[in-house]
TIVEX-337473 format. One record per residue (C-alpha): x, y, z; residue in one letter. Coordinates in steps of 0.25 Angstrom, whole numbers, plus 5000, padded with zeros to 4 digits. Example, Ala and Ser with C-alpha at 12.3 -4.5 7.8 and 13.67 -1.06 7.14 Angstrom:
BEGIN
504949825031A
505549965029S
This chain:
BEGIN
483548034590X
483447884593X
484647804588X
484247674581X
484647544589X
486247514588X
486347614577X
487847644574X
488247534582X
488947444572X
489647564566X
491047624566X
490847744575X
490047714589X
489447844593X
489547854609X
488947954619X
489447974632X
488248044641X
489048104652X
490348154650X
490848184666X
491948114672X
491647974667X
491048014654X
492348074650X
492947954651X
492047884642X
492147984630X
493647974631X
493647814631X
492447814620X
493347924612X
494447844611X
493847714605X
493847694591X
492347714583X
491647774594X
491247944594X
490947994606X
489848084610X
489548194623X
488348194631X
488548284644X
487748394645X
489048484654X
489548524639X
491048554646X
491148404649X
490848384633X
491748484628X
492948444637X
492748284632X
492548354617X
493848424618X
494548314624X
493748184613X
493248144599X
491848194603X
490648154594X
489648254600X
489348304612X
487948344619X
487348384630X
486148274628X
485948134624X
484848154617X
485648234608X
486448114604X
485848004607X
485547984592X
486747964586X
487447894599X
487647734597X
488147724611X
488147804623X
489047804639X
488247854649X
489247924660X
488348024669X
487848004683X
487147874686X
485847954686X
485747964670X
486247824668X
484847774664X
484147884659X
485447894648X
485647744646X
484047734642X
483947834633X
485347784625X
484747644625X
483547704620X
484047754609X
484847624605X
486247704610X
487047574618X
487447644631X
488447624641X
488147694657X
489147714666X
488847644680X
487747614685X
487047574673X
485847634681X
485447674696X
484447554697X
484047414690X
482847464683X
483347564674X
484747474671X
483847354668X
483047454658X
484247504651X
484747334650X
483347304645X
483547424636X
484847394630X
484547244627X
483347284619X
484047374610X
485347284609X
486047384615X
487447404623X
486947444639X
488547444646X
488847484660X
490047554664X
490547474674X
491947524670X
492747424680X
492247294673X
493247354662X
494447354671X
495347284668X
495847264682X
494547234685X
494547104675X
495847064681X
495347074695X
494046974690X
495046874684X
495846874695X
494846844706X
494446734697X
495546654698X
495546504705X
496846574712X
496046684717X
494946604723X
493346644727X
493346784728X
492746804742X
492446944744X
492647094737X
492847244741X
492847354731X
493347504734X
492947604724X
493347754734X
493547894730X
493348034733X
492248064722X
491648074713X
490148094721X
489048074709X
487748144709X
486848034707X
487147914713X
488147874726X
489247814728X
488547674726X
487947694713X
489347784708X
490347684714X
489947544717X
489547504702X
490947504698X
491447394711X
490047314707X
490347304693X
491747274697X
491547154708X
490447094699X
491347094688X
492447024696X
491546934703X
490746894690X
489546914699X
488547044705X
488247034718X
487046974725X
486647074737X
487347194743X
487447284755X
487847424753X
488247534765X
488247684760X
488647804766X
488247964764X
489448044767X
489648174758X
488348164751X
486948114750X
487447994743X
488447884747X
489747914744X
490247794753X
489547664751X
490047494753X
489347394744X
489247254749X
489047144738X
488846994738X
488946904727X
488346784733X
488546704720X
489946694720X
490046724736X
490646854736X
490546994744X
490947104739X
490947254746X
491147394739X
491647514745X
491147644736X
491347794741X
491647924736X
492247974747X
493647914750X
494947984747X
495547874741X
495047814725X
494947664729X
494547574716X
494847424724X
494247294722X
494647184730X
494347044729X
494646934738X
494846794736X
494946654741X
496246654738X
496746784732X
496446934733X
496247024722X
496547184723X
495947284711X
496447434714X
495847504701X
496647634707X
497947554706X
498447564692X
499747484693X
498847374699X
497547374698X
497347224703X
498147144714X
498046994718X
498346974732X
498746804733X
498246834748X
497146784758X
496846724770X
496446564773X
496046494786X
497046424793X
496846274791X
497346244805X
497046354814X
497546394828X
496746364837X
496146494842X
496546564831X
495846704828X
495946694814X
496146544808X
496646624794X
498046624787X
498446734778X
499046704766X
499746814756X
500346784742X
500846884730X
500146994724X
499847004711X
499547134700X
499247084687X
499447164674X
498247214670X
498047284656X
497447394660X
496347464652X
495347564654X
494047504659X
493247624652X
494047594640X
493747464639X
492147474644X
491947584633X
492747504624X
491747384628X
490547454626X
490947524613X
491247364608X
489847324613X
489247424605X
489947374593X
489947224593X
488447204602X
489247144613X
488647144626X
489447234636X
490147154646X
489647274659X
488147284653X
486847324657X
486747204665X
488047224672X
487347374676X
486247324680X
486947224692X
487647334697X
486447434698X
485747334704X
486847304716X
486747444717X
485247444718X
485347334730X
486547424737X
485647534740X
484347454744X
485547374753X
485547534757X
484347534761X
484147394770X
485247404775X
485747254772X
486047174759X
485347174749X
484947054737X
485347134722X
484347104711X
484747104697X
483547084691X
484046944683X
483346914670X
483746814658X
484846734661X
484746694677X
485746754687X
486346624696X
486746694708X
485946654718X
485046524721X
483846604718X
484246634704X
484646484701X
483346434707X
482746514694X
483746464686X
483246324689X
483646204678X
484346304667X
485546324677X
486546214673X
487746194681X
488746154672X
489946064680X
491246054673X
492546044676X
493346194680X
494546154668X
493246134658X
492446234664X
492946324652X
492746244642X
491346194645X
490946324644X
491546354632X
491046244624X
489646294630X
489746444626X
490346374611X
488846294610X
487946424615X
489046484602X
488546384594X
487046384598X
487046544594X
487246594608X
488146724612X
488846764623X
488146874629X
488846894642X
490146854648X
490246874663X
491446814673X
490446694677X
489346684665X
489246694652X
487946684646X
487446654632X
486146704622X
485746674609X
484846754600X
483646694606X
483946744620X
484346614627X
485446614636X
486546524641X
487246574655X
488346504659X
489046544674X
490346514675X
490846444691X
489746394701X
490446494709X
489746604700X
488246534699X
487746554714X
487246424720X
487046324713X
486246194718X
487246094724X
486645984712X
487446084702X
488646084710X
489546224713X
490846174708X
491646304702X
491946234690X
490246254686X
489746314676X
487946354677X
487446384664X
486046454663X
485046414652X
484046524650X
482846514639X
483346394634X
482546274630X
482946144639X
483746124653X
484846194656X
485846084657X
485446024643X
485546144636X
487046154642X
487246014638X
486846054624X
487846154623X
488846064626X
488545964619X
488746064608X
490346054611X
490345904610X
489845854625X
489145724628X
488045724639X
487245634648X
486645654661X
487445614674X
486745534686X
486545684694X
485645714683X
486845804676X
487045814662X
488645774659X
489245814648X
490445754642X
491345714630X
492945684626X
493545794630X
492645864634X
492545924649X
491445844658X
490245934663X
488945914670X
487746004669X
486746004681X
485246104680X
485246164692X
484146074694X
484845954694X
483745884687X
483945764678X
484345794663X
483945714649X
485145634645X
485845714634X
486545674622X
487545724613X
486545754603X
485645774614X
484645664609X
């Protein structure tokens, strides 16, 4: 039986399958059972796993098959090893079921971008459970390393050790990393550029020890993952270092999860002469915040049960999958050359602006937006009230973009911080205060269609003697817009006559 397309969706009662009820799958049933409107059902084909989550839940139904509930299901978790992720997600989506997989979406890019291009047809929920992003340590962490105090985070090393649990399918990579991938990109508000990776075979035929070398060329950042099932110790550590600060996540420490170190080193500014190391160390307080702790699974289930309900789009997506896989995907050709290796993510739709070779192609519809960094905030809000106003949605919210479509599949992509928007030509500037805005399938130049949107709230333009666009108006914050083209612009008026 095929389920029509969102069927039961909108209802009181949200019908939700959990396809793998072993370690992790419990999990799910017990968070899914405890929130309100959602019945949950049992697809495992070891029937003593079901009958001990029966006896121990509120259980729907329980089955040995999908097949044998797929009908009635409106969503569905898929929690079995990575090897059934795809095969399951497809034929949920293809029977209009929205679907959550556990992590990796998938074990390479094809088949995740098939279940994204699936899921977007149908309208339907594609979430990944990359359960960390739901931390609320891990939240903390990311505002705290964005902090002027903290300064440019320069490098990263995350620890994720334990004896166990050796998976059937996939090594230590594939079982491990995507949860530290997830995490740093998360943080970073980035995903890595190219990667290294250096595995080890010890107790198996898999790696069960393996290092993971990132670089985040947009933003300037290494980053380096330690994975392994073979350590006597469980290490769950992230550690970020700054310019001017140091920042310490321990998921294993409960009583803090999150230390920030006001410590560091800086070069001397009259050195010695002759001296070995021209550095000065420099150490200042320690500090834990409070964190109101939640459970991440909690909340991602909570999340996803929401998206269902309301058609939000999730904030981990099939997207955010699809960028972890495909590091992945990199890490073992870097496996297999021995060197680094350049990750492709397969862009389409809105252009991603990491990279000079990706701003090449976005040509005149990249505007760099100059403004102030006290009206930065402001700038952007009375752009995002106009695209409001002009029928446009938020359709995703990301630490450094925020893009915007309307009904007609335009978009509006505005990345926060020249720091986050790769390399932009000298004629746009790189000040931190900047803002790029990418136009894409709209009619016009880039910078013009900022302006209108602008104007919107009340600015005045004109073009300036670089062949800017200023905008302007009593109390109003100033701002220039630049095409990465730099070429000339048609003066502009308030009504733009």
């Amino acid at each position: 039986m095929v389920m029509n397309k969102g069927r039961k969706t909108n209802g009181p009662t949200l019908r939700v399958g959990v396809i793998g009820c072993g370690y992790w799958g419990s999990k799910h049933v017990r968070v899914l059972s405890s929130i309100p409107g959602v019945e949950v059902s049992l697809i495992d084909r070891d029937q003593r796993r079901r009958e001990e989550l029966e006896a121990a839940y509120p259980i729907d139904q329980s089955v040995s098959e999908l097949d044998d509930v797929i009908g009635d299901l409106d969503a569905a978790v898929i929690a079995t090893p990575p090897s059934g992720h795809y095969p399951l997600a497809k034929a949920c989506l293809g029977a209009g079921v929205h679907t959550m997989v556990e992590k990796p979406l998938t074990t390479n890019v094809a088949d995740a971008r098939e279940l994204i291009a699936m899921a977007e047809a149908d309208g339907l929920v594609l979430m990944v459970g990359h359960t960390f992003e739901f931390n609320p340590a891990v939240w903390a962490l990311a505002e705290a390393i964005r902090k002027p105090e903290f300064g440019r985070v320069r490098y990263v090393d995350s620890s994720r050790l334990n004896l166990g649990l050796y998976q059937p399918d996939v090594d230590v990579l594939w079982d491990l990393a995507p949860h530290d991938i997830s995490i740093l990109n998360h943080v970073l508000g980035s995903r890595p550029t190219s990667v290294s990776s250096w595995p080890m075979n010890l107790m198996s035929d898999k790696a069960d020890v393996a290092y993971l070398g990132l670089r985040y060329d947009d933003i300037d950042v290494g980053a380096c993952i330690h994975v392994s099932w073979l350590d006597p110790m469980k290490v769950r550590k992230t550690t970020v270092i700054g310019e001017n600060a140091m920042a310490v996540y321990d998921d294993v420490n409960a009583e803090e999860r999150l230390r920030i170190y006001n410590k560091g080193v800086e070069p001397l500014e009259h050195p010695a002469q002759g001296a070995s190391v021209p550095l000065t160390y420099r150490n200042g307080d320690i500090i834990s915040p409070f964190i109101d702790f939640k459970e991440p699974l909690g909340l991602e289930l909570g999340h996803f049960v929401e998206c269902i309900r309301t058609g939000e789009k999730p904030t981990v997506d099939g997207h955010s999958g699809l960028e972890v896989v495909s590091v992945l995907c990199a890490a073992e050709r870097a496996i297999e050359t021995g060197g680094w290796v350049t990750v492709d993510y397969g862009d389409d739709a809105v252009i991603d602006l990491r990279g000079p070779a990706k701003l090449a192609q976005a040509s005149d519809r990249l505007v760099h937006i100059d403004v102030a960094a006290e009206d930065q905030s402001r700038v952007l809000g009375d752009i995002s009230n106009a695209l409001s106003t002009a029928g446009f949605m938020s359709s995703t919210l990301e630490p450094n973009c925020s893009t915007f479509e309307n009904p007609d599949g335009e978009r509006v992509a505005l990345y926060l911080d020249g720091a986050s928007i790769g390399q932009l030509p000298a004629s746009a500037g790189a000040r931190r205060s900047a803002v790029a805005s990418l136009t894409s399938g709209l009619q016009g130049d880039g910078a013009a269609v900022v302006a209108g949107f602008l104007r919107e709230s009340g600015y005045e333009s004109a073009v300036d003697t670089e062949g800017g666009l200023l905008l302007a108006a009593d109390g109003l914050p100033t701002v220039r817009l630049t095409s990465v083209q730099n070429r000339q612009l048609v003066k502009e008026t308030p009504h733009g006559a």
